[in-house]
N, C-alpha and C positions, 0 to 999 in steps of 0.2 A: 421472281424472288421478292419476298414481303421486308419492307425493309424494319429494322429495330426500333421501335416507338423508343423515343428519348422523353423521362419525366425528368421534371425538375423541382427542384427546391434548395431552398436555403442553403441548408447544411445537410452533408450528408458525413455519419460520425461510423467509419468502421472499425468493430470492436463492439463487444455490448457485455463486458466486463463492468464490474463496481464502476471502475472510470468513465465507460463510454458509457452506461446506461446513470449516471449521474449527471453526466454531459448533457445526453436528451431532455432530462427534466431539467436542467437550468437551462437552457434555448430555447427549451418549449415554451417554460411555464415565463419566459423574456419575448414572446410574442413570434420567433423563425417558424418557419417550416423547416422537418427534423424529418432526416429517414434516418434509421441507425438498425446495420446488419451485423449480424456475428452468425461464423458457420455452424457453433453448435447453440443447441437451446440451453439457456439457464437453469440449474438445477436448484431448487429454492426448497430442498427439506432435505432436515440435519442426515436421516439416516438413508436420502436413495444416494444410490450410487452414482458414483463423480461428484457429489458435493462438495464445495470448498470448506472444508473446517478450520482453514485460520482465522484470525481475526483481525479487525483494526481498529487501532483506535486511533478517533476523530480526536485532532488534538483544536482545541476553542476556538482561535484564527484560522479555522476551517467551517466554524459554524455557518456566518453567512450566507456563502455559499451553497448548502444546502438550504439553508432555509430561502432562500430566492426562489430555490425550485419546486419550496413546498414538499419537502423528504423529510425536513427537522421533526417536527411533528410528529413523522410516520416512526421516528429511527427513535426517540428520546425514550418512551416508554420501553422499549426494549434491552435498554444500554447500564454500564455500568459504571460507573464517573472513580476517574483515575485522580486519586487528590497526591496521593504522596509516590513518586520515584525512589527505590529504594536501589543503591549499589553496593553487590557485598562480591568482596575478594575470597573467595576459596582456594586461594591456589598455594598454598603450604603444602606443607607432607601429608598432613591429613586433610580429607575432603569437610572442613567445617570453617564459617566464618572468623575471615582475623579482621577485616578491614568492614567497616558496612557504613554508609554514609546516603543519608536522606534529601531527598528534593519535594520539599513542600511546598503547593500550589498556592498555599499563603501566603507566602513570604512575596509573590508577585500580583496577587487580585483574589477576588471573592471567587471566583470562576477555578473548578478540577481544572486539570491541567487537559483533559479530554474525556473521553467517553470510548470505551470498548463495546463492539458489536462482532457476531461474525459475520465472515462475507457470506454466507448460505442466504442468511436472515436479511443481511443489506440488497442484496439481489430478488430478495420475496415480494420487499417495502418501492421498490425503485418500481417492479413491474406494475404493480398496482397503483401505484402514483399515475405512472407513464399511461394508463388505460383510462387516465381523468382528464389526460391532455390531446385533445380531436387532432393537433397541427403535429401531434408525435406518430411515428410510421415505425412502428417497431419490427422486425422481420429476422426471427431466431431459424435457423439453418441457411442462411443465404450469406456465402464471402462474398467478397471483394477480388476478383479474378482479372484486371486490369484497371490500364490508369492510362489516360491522356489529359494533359493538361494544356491551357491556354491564358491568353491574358486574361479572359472574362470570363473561364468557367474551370472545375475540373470535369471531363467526364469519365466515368467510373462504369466500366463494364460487372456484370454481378454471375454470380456460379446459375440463377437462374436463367439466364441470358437475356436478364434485362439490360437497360441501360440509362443510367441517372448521370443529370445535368446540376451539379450543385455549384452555388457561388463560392463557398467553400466547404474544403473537405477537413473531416479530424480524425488523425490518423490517432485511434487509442488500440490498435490492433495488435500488445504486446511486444514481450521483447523479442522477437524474431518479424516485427513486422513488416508486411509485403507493399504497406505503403510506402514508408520508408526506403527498401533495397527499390521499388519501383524509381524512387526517384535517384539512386544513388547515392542516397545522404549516408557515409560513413559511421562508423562507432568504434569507440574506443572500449574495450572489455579486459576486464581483470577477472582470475579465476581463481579460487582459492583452493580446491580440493576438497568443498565442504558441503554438504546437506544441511537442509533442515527438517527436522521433525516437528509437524503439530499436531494437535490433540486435546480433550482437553479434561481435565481432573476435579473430584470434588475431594474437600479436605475436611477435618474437622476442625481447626482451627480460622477463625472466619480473613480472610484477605483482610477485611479494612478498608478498601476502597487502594489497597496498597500493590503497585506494581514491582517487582523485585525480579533482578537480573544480576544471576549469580556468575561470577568469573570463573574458572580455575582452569583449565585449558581445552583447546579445538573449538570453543565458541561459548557463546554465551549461553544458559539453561534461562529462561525466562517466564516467571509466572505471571498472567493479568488478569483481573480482575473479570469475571463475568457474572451476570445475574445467580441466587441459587438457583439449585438443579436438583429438585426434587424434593426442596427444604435442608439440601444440604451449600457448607458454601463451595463455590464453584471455581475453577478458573483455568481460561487458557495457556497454555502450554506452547513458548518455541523453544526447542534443544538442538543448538547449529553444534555440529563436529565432523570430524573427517568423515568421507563419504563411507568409508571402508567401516566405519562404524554402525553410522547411519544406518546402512544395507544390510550390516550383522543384524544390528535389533529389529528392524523391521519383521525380519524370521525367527524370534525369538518367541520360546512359551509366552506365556502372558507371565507367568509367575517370575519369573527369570530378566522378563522385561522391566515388571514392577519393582523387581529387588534394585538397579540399575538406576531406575529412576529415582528410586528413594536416596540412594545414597549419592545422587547427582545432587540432587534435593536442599543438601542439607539439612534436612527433616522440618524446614521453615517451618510450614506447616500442618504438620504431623503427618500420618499412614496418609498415602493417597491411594485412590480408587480412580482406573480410566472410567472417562465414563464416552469414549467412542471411541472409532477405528485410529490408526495413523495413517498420517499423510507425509508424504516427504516431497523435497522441491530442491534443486544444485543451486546454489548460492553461487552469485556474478555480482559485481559491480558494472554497470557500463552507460557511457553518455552518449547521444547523436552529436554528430560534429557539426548541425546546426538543427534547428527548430521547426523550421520554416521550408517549404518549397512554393512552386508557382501555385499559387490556390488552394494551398493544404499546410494546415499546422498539427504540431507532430504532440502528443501530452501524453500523461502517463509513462508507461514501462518504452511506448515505441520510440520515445526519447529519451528515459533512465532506469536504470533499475540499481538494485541497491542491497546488499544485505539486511534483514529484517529488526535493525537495531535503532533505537530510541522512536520509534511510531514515524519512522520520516514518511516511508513508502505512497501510501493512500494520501497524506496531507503535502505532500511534493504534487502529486499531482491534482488536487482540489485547488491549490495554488495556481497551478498553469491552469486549470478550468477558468478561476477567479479572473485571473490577467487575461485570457482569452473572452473571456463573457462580456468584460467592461471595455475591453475594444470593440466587440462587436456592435453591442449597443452606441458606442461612438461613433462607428461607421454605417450605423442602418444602410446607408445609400450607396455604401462603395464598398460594402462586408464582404472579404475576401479578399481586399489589393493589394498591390506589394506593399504600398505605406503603412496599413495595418498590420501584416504580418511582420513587417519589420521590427514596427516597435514591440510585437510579442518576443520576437527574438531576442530582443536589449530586454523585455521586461524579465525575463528566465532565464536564460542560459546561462549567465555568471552564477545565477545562486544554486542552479543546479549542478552545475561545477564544483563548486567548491561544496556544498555539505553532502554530494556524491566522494568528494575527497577527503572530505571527516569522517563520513561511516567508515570512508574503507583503512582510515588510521586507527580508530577505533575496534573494527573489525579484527585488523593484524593481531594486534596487541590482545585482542580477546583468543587467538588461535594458540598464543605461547606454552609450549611444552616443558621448556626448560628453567628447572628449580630457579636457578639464580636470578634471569630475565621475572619470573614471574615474582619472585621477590623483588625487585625493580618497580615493576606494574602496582604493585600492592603497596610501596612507600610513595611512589607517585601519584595515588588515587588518593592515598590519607595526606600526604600534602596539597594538592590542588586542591582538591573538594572541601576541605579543613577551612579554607578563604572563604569569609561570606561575601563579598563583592564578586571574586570568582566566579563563586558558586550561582549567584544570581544573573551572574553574566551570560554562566553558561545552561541557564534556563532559560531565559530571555532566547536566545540562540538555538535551543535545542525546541522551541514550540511558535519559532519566526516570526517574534515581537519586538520591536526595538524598545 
């Protein structure tokens, strides 16, 4: 019997998601040797099937980090800059604004508050990067099919039936990840009953650079900004509600769909037009009960996930790339030990803790059905938000600036 060649390197980052294949260009383009496998292949155009049509936006305290990895560059031209937060109450009798209250990116620096891309298009820019980086080892259909670890290595058996010796591993392999349950690291999950729907619309009325998240009940309707679309202006779409909802419209005429959404809408900004399929996804909150295992740190969704409210998602985890990139480099010579993973541990987990526990405050109060409560919500958003110190406190806080 031939026994398993064992390769090695660096880091080996399972997952090859926006997270993980972001991951690869910033260790790469930081001098490691990088393999990074994911079992399915990336889908990088708006209309083949399986494409991701949400989007993210990069909120500024995120830039860095890409631009270390040399992605900025590739992402800017394509992107559409978030200047103003717009919050409007719908949730009276009738479905129209009583409450609406602005977050301008002014009021804290010359800098939008971020930049909207979809992930189809962030995945098109990564690959292409990653093909200018010789020390990145990219390998789309190939899992992660075991795990042995030890003080000075993990090794990582692969669906090919190779076998990789990494000094450390990054588990960015989503939220059911097998690195993760490999190790037994626990999670904490909350469920809400809810979907989300994206998609995305052009309007006649132009956004403005303006993102606007309407309340009224089962979740929040959400428009953001994207480049035009055809010379029309454009913008993404999330719409979180009961699932039983969700499921109904996704079978819906188009016409019938369209009526639904308009009057979601509040006609912000005027007749809308889809201008692609829908996608839907079940809304979870949930944290790993640590970070860290022997030779492998956990980032991304494989240690939080989060309903898709105030752009935490993708810059939660660009954060843990951040704090993981700048230990690494600290440890060139012992990259992987317990001492560095430790301190990822202390560097993340509290904050991910806790603004995992604000969306899902936020989140509740966005699902409220009932008249009274939601009249509650809508005196409580015009009082809070009415505070300019508040208000600025909690944009400072909402884009992880002190």
């Amino acid at each position: 019997m031939t026994a398993t060649r064992i390769e090695t390197t660096d880091i080996l980052i399972s997952g090859g998601g926006v997270a993980g294949l972001t991951a690869a260009c910033a260790f790469g383009a930081a001098g490691f040797r990088v393999i990074c496998v994911d079992p399915a292949p990336p889908v990088t155009e708006e209309a083949a099937a399986g494409s991701d049509l949400r989007t993210t936006a990069i909120l500024h305290p995120s830039v860095p980090v890409l631009e270390s990895a040399g992605l900025w560059p590739r992402l800017l031209p394509h992107a559409a800059p978030l200047q103003i937060m717009r919050i409007v109450d719908a949730g009276g009798v009738e479905a129209e604004p009583r409450v609406v209250r602005d977050f301008d990116a002014a009021d804290l620096s010359d800098l939008p508050f971020g930049w909207n891309l979809p992930n189809w298009l962030l995945r098109r820019e990564m690959l292409a990067r990653i093909a200018d980086l010789p020390n990145v080892d990219f390998r789309p259909g190939t899992a992660t099919t075991g795990l042995l670890t030890r003080e000075t290595e993990a090794r990582v058996r692969l669906s090919d039936g190779g076998m990789v010796a990494a000094r450390l591993l990054v588990a960015a392999d989503g939220r059911d990840s097998f690195i993760r349950r490999a190790l037994g690291i626990g999670v904490k999950t909350r469920r809400y009953g809810q979907k989300a729907l994206a998609f995305a619309v052009t309007h006649p009325i132009p956004h403005q650079n303006v993102s606007t998240e309407i309340h009224r009940s089962g979740g929040p309707f959400t428009f953001v900004p994207l480049p035009d679309r055809n010379g029309k202006p454009c913008s993404a779409v999330v719409w979180m509600d009961d699932a039983a909802e969700v499921d109904r419209r996704m079978t819906m005429p188009t016409a019938d769909f369209t009526a639904e959404m308009q009057a979601r809408s509040c006609n912000l900004l005027g007749p809308l037009t889809l201008a692609t399929r829908l996608t839907a996804w079940p809304i979870i909150a949930q944290t790993a009960d640590r970070m860290v295992g022997e030779r492998v740190a956990l980032m991304a969704e494989a240690a939080h996930v989060m309903p898709p409210i105030g752009a935490q998602g993708l810059n939660m985890s660009l954060a843990d790339l951040t704090a993981l990139l700048r230990l690494a480099e600290d440890h060139r010579a012992t990259l992987g030990n317990a001492a560095m993973l430790a301190a990822y541990h202390r560097a993340r987990h509290l904050d991910v803790t806790t603004r995992v526990m604000g969306i899902d405050l936020l989140n509740r109060a966005s699902q409220i059905h009932a008249q009274p409560l939601r009249d509650l919500r809508a005196g409580a958003l015009d009082a809070l938000y009415s505070i300019a110190p508040v208000r600025r406190t909690l944009m400072r806080a909402g884009i992880g600036v002190r």
